[in-house]
VODOZA-865857 format. One line per field, with one value per residue: x, y, z of N, C-alpha, C in turn; residue in one letter; residue number from 1. Coordinates in steps of 0.001 Angstrom, whole numbers. Example, Ala and Ser with C-alpha at 12.3 -4.5 7.8 and 13.67 -1.06 7.14 Angstrom:
npx: [13190,12850]
npy: [-5690,-2250]
npz: [7800,7080]
capx: [12300,13670]
capy: [-4500,-1060]
capz: [7800,7140]
cpx: [13200,12900]
cpy: [-3300,30]
cpz: [7800,7870]
resn: [A,S]
resi: [1,2]
***
This chain:
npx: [853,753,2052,1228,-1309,-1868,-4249,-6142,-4441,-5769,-6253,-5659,-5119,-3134,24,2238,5625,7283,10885,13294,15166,14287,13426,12204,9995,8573,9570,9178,7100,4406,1183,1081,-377,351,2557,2518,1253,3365,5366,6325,9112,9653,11014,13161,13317,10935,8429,5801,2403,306,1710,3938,2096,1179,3417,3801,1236,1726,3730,6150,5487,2876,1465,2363,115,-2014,-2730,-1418,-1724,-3990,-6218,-4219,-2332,-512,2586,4728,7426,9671,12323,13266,16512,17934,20484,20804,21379,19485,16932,16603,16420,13532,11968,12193,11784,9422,6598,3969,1971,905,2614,2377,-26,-707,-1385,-206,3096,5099,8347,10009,13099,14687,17798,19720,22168,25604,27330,26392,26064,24177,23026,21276,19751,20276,18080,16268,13072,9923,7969,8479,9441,11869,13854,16862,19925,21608,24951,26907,30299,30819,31884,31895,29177,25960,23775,25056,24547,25604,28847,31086,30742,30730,33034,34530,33699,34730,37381,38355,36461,35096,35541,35469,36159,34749,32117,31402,30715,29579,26847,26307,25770,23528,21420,21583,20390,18049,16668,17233,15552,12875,12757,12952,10260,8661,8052,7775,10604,12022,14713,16537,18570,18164,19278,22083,24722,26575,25266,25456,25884,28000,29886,30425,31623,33639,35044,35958,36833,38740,41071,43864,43592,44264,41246,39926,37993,36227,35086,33651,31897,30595,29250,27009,25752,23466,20809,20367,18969,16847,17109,16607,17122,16632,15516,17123,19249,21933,20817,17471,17602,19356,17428,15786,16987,17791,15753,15139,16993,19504,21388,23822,24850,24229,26353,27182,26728,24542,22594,23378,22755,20044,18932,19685,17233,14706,11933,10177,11072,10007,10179,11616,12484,13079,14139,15764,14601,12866,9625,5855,4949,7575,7529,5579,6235,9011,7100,5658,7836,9010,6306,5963,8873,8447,5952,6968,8614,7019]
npy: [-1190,2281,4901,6906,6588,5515,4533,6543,5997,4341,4433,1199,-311,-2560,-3151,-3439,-2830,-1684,-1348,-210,-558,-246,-2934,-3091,-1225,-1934,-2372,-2900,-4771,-5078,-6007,-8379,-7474,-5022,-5067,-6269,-4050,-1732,-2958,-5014,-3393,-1660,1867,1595,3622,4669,7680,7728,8477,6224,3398,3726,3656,1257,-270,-370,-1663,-4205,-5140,-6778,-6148,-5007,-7806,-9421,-8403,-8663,-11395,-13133,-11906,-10662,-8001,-6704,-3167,-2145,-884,971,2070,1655,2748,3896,2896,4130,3488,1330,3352,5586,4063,2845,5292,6407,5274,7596,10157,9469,11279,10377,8460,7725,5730,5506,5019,2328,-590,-3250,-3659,-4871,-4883,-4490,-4958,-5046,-5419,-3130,-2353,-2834,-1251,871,4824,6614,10258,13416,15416,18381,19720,18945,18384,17929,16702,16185,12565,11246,12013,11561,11396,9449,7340,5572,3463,4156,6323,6043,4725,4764,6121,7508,10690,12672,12756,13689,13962,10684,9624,11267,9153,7395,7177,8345,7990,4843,1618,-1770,-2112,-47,-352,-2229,-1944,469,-950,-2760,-697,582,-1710,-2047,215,352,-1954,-953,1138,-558,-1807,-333,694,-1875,-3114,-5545,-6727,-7837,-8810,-8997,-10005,-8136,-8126,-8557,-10234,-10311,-9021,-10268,-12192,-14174,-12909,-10107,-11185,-12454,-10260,-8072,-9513,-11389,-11220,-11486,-9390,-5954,-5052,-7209,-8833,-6425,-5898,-8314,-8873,-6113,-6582,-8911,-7548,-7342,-9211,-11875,-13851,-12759,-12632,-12977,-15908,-16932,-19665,-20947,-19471,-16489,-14101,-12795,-12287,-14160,-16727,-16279,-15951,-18782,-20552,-19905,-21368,-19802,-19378,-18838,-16760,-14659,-13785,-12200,-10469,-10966,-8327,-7856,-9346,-9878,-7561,-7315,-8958,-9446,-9038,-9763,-12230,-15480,-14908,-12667,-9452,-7418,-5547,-6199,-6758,-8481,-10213,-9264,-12106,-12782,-10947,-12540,-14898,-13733,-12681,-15135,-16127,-14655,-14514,-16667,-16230,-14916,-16313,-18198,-17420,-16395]
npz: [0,-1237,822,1023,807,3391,5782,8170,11431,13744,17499,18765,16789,14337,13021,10241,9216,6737,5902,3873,814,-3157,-3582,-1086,-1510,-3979,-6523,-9918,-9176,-10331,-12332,-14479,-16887,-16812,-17115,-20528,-21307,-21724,-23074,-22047,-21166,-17834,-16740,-14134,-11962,-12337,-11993,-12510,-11444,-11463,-11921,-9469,-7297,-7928,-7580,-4823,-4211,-4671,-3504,-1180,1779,1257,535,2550,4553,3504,2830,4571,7200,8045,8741,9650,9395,6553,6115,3894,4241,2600,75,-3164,-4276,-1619,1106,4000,6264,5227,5387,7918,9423,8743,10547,12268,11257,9345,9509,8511,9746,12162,14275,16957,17848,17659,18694,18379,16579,14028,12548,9730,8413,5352,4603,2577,46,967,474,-330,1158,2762,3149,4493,2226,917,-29,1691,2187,4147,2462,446,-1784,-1260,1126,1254,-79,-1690,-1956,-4388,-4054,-6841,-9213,-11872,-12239,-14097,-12958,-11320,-9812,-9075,-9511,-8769,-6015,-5209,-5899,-4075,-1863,-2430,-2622,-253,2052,1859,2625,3459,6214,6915,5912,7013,10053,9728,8681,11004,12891,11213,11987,14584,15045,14417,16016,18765,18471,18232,20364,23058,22022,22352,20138,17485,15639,12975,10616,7466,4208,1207,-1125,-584,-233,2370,4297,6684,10403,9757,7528,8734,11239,10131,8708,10387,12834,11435,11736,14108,16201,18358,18622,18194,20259,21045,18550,18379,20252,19871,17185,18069,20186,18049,18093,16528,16339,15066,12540,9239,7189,3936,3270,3441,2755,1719,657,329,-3107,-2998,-3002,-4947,-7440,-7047,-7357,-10149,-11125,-11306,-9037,-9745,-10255,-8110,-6716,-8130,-11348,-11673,-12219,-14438,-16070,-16184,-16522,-19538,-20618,-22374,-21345,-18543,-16279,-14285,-11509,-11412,-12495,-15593,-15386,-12762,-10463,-7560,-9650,-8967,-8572,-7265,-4874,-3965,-2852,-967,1008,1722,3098,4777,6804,7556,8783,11078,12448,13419,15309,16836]
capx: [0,1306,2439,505,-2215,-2314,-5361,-5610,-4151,-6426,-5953,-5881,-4706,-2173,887,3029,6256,8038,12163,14576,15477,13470,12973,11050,8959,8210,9467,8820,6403,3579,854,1367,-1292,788,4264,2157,828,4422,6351,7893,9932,9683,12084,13394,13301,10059,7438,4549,1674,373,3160,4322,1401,1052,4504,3232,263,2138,5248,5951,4738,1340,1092,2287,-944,-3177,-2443,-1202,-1639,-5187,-6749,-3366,-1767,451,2927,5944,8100,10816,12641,14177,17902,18472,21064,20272,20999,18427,15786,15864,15674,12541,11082,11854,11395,8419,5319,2489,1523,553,2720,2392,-1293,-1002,-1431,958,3952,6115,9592,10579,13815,15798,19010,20287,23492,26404,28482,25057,26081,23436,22560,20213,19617,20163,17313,15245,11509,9590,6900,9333,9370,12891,14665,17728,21165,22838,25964,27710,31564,31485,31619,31489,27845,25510,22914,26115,24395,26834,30071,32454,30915,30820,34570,35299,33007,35396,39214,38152,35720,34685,36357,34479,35807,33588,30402,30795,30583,28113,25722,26299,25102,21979,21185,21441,19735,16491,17148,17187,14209,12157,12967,12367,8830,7849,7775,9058,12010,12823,15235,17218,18997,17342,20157,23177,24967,27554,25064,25128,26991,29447,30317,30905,32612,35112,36039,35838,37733,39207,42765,44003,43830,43437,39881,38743,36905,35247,34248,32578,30842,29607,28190,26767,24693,22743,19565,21050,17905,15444,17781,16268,18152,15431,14945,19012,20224,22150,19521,16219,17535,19522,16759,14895,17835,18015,14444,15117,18160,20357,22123,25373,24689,23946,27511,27626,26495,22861,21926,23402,21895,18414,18560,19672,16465,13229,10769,10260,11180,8506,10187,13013,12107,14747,15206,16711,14252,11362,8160,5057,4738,9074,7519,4663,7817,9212,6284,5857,9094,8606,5343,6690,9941,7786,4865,7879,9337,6496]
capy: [0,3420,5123,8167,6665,4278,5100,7508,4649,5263,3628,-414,-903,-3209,-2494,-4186,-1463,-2627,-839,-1054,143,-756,-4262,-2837,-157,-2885,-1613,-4275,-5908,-4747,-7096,-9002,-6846,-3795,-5032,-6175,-2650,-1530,-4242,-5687,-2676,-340,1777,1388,4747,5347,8342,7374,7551,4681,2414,3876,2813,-90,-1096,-1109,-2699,-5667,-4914,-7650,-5655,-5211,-8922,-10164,-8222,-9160,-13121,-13750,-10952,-10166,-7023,-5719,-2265,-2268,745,725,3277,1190,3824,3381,3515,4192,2586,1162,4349,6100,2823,2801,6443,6655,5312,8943,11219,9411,11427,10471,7504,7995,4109,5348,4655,1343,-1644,-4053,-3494,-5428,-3741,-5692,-4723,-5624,-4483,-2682,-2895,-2194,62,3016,5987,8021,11699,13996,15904,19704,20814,18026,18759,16126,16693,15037,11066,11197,13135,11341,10894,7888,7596,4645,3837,3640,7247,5933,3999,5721,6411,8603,11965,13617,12194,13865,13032,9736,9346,11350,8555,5690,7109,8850,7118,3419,268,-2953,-2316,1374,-831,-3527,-1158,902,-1863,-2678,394,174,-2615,-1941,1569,152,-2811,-427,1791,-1312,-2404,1172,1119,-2719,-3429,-6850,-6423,-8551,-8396,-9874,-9291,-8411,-9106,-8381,-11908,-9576,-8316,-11595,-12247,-14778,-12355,-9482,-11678,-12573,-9162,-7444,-10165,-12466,-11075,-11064,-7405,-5670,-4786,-8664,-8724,-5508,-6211,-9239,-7903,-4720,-7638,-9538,-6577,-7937,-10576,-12688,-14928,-12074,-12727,-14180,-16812,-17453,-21124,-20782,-18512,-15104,-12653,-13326,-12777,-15260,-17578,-15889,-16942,-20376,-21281,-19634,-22124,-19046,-18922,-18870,-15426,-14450,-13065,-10848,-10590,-10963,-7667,-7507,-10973,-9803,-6171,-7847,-9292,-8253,-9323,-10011,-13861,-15994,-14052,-11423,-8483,-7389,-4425,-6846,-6424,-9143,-9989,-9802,-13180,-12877,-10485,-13450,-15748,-13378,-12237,-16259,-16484,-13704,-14684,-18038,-16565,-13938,-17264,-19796,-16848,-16416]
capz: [0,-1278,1985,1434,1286,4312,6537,9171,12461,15654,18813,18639,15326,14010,11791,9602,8505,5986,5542,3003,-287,-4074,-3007,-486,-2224,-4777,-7563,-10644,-8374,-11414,-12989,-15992,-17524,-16733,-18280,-21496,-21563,-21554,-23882,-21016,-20469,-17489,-16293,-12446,-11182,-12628,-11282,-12935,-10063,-11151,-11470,-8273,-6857,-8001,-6956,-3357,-4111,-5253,-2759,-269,2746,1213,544,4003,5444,2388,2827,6314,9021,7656,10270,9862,7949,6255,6112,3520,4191,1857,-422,-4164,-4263,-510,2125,5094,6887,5570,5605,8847,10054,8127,11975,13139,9719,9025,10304,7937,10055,13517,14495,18397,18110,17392,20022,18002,15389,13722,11876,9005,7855,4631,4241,1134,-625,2224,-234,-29,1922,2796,3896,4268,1142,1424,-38,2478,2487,4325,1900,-1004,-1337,-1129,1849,1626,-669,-1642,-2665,-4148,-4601,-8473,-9931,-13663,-12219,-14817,-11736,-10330,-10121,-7964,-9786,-7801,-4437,-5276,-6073,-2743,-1095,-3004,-2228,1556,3434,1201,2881,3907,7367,7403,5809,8107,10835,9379,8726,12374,13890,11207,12341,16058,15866,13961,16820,19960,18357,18259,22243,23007,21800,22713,18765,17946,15053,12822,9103,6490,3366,36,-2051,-200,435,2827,5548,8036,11313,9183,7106,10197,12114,8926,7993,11418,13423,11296,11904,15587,16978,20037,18373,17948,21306,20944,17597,18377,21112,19097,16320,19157,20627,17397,18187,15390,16136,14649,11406,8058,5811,3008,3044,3756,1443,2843,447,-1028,-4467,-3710,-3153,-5765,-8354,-7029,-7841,-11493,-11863,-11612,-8189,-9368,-10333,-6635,-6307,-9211,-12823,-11567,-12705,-16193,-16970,-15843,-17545,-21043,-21194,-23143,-20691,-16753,-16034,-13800,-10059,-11329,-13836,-17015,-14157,-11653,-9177,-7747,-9794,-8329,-7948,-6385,-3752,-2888,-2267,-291,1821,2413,4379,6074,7457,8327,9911,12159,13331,14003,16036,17655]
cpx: [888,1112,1489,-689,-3082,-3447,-4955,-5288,-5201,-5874,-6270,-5140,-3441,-800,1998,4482,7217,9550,12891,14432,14405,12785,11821,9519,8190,8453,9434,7390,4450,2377,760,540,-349,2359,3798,1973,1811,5784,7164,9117,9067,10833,12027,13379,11413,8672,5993,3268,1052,1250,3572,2981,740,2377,4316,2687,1141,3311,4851,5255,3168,956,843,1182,-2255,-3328,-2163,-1228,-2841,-5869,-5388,-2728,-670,1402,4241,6518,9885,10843,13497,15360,18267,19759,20236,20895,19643,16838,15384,15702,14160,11373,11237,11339,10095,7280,4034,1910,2439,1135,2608,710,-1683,-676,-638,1898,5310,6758,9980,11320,14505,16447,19353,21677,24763,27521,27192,25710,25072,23482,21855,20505,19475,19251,16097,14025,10783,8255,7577,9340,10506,13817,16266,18864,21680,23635,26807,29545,32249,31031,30802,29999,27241,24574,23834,25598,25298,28486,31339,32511,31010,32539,35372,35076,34509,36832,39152,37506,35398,35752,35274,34961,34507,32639,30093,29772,29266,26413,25602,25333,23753,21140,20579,20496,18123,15843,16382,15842,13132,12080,12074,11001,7728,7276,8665,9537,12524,13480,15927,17906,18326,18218,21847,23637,25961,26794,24807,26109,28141,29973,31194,31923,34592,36175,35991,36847,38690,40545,42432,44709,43158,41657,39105,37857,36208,34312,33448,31661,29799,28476,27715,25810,23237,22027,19850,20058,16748,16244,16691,16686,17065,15881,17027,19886,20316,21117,18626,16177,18158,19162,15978,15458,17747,16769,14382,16699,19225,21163,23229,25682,24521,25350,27951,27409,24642,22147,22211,22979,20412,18072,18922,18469,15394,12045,11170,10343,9724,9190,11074,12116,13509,14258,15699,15915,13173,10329,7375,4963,6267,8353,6523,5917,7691,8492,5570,6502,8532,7577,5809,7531,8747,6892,6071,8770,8633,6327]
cpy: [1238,4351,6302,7805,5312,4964,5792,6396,5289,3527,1434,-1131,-1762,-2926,-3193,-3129,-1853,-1735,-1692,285,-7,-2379,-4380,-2262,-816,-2600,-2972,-4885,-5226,-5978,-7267,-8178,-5135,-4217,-5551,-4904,-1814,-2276,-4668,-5146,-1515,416,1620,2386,6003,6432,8605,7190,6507,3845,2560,3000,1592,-1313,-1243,-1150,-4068,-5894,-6145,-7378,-5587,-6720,-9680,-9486,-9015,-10360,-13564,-13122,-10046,-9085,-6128,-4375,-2621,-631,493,1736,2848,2598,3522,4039,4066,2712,2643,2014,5156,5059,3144,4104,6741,6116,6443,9848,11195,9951,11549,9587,7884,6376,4407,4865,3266,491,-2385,-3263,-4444,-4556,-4749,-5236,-5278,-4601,-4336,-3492,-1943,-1288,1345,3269,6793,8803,12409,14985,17367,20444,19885,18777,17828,16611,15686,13426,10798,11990,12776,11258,10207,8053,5292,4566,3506,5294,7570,5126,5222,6513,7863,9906,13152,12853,12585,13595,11775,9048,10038,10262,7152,5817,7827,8071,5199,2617,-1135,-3369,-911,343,-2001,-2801,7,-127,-2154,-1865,757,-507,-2609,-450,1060,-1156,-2233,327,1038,-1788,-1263,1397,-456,-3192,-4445,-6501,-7784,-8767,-9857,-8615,-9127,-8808,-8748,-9670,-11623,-9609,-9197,-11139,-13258,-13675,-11091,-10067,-11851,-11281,-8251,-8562,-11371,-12132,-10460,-10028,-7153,-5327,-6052,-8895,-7403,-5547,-6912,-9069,-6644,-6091,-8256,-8824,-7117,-8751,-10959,-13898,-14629,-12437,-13854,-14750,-17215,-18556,-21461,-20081,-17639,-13872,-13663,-13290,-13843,-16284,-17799,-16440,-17975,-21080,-21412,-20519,-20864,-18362,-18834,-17689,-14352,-13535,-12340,-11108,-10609,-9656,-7150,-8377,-10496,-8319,-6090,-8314,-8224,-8031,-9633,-11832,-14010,-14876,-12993,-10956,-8171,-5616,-4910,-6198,-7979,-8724,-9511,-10902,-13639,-12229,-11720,-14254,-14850,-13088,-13773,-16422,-15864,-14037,-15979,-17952,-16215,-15084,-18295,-18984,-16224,-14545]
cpz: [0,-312,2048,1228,2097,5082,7516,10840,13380,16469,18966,17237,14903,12483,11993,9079,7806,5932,4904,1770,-1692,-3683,-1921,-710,-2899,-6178,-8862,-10141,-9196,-12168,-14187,-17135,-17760,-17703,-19863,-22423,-22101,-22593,-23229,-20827,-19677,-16530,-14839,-11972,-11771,-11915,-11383,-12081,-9897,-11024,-10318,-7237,-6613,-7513,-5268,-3300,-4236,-4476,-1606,1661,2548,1400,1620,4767,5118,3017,4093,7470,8345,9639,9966,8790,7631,5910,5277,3470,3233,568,-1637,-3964,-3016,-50,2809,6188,6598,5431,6971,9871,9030,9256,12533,12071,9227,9548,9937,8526,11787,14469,16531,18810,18058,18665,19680,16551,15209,12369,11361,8142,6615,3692,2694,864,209,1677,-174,982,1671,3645,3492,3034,1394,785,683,2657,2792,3725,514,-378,-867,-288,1788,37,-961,-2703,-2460,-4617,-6265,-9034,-11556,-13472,-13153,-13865,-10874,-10470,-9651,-8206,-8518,-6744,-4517,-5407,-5096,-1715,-1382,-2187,-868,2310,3330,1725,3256,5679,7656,6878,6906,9710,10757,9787,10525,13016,13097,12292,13769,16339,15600,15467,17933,19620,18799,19981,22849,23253,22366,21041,18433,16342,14158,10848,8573,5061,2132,-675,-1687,329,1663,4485,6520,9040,10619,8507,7732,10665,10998,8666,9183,12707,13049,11524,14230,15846,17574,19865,18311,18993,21083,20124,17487,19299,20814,17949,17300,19938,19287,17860,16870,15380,15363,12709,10132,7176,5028,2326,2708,3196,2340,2159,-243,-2429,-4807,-4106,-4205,-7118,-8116,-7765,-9407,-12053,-11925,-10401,-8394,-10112,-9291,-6287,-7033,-10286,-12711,-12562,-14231,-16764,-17212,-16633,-18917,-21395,-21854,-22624,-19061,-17106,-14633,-12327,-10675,-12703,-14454,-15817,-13029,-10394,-9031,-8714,-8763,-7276,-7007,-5188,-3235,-2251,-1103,1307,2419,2960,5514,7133,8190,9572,11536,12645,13754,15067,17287,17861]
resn: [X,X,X,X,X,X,X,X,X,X,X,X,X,X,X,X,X,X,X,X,X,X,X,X,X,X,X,X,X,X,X,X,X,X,X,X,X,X,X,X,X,X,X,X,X,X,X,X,X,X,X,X,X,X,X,X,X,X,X,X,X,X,X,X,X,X,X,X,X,X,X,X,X,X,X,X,X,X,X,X,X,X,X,X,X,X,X,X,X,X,X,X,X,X,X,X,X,X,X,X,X,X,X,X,X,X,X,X,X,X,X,X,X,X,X,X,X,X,X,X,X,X,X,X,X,X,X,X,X,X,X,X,X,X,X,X,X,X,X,X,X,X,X,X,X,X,X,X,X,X,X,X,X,X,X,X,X,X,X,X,X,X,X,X,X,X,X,X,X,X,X,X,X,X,X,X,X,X,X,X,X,X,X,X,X,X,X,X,X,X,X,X,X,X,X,X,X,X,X,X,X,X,X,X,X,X,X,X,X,X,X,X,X,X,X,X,X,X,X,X,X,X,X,X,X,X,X,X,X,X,X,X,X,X,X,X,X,X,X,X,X,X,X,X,X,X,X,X,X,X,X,X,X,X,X,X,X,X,X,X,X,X,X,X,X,X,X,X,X,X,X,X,X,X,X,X,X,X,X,X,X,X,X,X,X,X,X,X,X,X,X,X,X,X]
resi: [1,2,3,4,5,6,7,8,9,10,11,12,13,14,15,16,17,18,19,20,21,22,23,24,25,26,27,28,29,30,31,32,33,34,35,36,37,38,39,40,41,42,43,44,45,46,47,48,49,50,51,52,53,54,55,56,57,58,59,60,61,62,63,64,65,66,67,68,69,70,71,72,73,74,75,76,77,78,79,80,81,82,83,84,85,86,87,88,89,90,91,92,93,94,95,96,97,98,99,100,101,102,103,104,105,106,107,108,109,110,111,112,113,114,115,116,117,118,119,120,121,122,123,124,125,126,127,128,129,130,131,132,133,134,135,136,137,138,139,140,141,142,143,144,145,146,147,148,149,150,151,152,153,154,155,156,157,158,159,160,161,162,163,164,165,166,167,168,169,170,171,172,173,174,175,176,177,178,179,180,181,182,183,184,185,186,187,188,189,190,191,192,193,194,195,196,197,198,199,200,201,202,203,204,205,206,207,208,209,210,211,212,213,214,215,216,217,218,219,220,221,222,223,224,225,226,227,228,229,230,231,232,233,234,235,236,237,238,239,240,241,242,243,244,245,246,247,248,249,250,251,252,253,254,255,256,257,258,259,260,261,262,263,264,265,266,267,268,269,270,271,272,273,274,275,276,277,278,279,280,281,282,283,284,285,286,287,288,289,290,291,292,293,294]
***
């Protein structure tokens, strides 16, 4: 459900909040009737209000209310082309949805891609869809709108010990918000195979230094039980490839395979995002992890 126009919450109500990046928003996530309409191309950053709207109709947050947490809203505050910095401040920024009124909430995070840097956008208006910045470390990316910040982001601040660390303190702030409020918490990766505790632990303590106890202790502040491996995989595209015979794309090449095509495949679209029918998948785990977790 397109965020602006979730209902007005009153007192008792139940809510579903979905964070993250396109994967979240639903972008692709269109019906077959709509990519016909279209010749099985549309683009990924598109502002079309339908299409927009229809991408969170069909987004995996709408679904998991639709299909398995029926009574409940659904609220997607997922954002195209964000990090998971600004995913999950979008629990304080956000103030079109009244979530203190509600009697239950569940926070269903999935993490972006751990090279985004974001910040707030200096001409921020929280009336825009977009308050935030992202920056990744490939200047020549064609998406690079801000070339030059992007290539200060690559040779100054970009390492995979700053994203580990980053992701971390995501992780833990969307984490502590959720305690905080008595909202139970629980994520995964959309297609990042990076953002686990194996992976943390590898590139944050695999060498012995005076930082290896701290570090594992800072990862470790993590509930690593609220964590989702989809049906064991580290992201849902990777599960999402496996089904399509194409996990061994999962670690790179995924998205130039999938944006060569001419058409959407049965779960992945030729824009490298979930179908439709990829976000039902998805919004099946989910529901699964969250009732087996009680």
């Amino acid at each position: 459900m397109y965020i602006e126009h979730v209902p007005k919450i009153t007192k008792g109500d139940k809510l579903i909040i979905g964070l993250g990046d396109s994967f979240t928003q639903g972008v692709g996530a269109y019906t077959d009737e709509t990519w016909k309409k279209h010749n099985g191309k549309i683009e990924v950053f598109t502002n079309e209000p339908d299409l927009v709207a229809e991408q969170y109709e069909g987004s995996w947050v709408n679904q998991l209310c639709q299909t398995h947490f029926k009574g409940w809203i659904p609220v997607n505050m997922g954002h195209a082309g964000v990090g998971n910095r600004a995913a999950v401040k979008q629990l304080y920024i956000n103030t079109r949805v009244d979530i203190e009124k509600a009697s239950e909430v569940i926070v269903v995070l999935l993490l972006s891609g751990m090279e985004r840097f974001d910040f707030f956008r200096k001409d921020y208006d929280n009336k825009n869809h977009h308050s935030f910045q992202a920056m990744w470390p490939n200047p020549q990316d064609p998406g690079a709108t801000h070339a030059e910040l992007w290539k200060a982001y690559r040779e100054e601040l970009y390492s995979e010990k700053f994203i580990a660390y980053e992701v971390i303190l995501n992780i833990l702030e969307a984490q502590t918000f959720c305690q905080a409020h008595g909202y139970k918490f629980v994520f995964g990766s959309a297609f990042d195979l990076r953002a686990n505790r194996h992976w943390l632990l590898k590139n944050l303590c695999g060498l012995l230094t005076v930082l290896e106890p701290t570090n594992k202790k800072l990862i470790d502040k993590i509930d690593w039980k609220n964590y989702i491996y989809p049906k064991g995989c580290d992201s849902f595209l990777q599960y999402l490839l496996k089904l399509e015979g194409k996990e061994h794309l999962s670690s790179g090449g995924w998205w130039t395979h999938y944006t060569n095509l001419d058409a959407p495949t049965e779960y992945i679209t030729n824009c490298a995002h979930p179908t439709r029918k990829g976000h039902t998948v998805m919004a099946n785990i989910i529901a699964e992890f969250i009732k087996d977790t009680k």
